[in-house]
N, C-alpha and C positions, 0 to 999 in steps of 0.2 A: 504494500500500500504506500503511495509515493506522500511525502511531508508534506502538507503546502500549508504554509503562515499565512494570517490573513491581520493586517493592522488596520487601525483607521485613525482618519485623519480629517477634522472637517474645515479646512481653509478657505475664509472665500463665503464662508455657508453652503459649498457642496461636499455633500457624503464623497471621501477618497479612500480606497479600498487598496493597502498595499499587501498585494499577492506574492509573497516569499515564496519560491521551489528549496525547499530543502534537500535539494539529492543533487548529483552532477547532472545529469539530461536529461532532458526532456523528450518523449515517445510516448509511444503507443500507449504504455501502462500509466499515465499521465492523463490521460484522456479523459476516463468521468470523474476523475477527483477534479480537474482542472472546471469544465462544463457544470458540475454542480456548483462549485465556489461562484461560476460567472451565472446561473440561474436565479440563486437564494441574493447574490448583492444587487442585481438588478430588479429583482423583484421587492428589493430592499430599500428600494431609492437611489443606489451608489448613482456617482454621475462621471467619477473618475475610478479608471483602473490603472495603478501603478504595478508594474511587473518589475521586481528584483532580482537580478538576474545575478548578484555575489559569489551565488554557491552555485554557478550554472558551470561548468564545465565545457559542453559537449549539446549540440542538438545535431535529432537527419531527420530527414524527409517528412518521418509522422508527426517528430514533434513541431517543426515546421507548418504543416496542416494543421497539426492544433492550435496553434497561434493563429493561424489564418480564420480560423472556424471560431476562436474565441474572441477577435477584433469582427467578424461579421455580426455576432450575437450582439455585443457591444455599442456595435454603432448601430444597429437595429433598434436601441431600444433610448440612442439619442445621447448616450453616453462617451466617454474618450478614454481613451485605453495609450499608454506609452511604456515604456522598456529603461530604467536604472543599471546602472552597474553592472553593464556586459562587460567581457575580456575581449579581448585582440581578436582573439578564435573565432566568438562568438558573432561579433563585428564584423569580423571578414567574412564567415557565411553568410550575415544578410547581403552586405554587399555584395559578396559572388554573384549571389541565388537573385539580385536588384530587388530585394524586398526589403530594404533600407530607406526606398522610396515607397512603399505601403506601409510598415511602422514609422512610428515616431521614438529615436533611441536616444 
């Protein structure tokens, strides 16, 4: 069952929801833990999703889609979603993959 922290933070007077991954990557097994966290704070009010990415290591392809599938939900529901504290690695995948130009990092 992968970690995921959830903080919050209300600046501004809107609900900001920062989503910790505790593990090195993010995949497949990432998947409904990540999808319920983004269900219960949207349905919650959140209006911001901050992704801490400190303890990220490592992402492919699925975790990739999960990102993509949890920024779709997000902006669906009017909200903004952005990406903290990646590494080099991590930075240079988005880039690679030009999804540096779909998140905001």
């Amino acid at each position: 069952m992968p970690d995921i922290k959830v903080k919050y933070n209300n600046e501004d007077g809107d609900k900001t929801a920062v989503i910790e991954i505790d593990e090195n990557a993010v995949g497949l097994t990432n998947f409904n833990a990540l999808n319920d966290v983004i269900e219960a704070e949207s349905a919650a009010g959140t209006r911001n999703f901050v992704f801490d990415m400190k303890n990220l290591q490592t992402i492919n392809s699925s975790g990739l889609g999960i990102l993509i599938s949890c920024l779709k939900k997000i902006k669906s529901s009017g909200a903004k979603m952005n990406f903290v504290n990646t590494n080099e690695k991590i930075t240079g995948i988005f880039k690679l993959t030009k999804l540096d130009n779909v998140f905001e990092i």
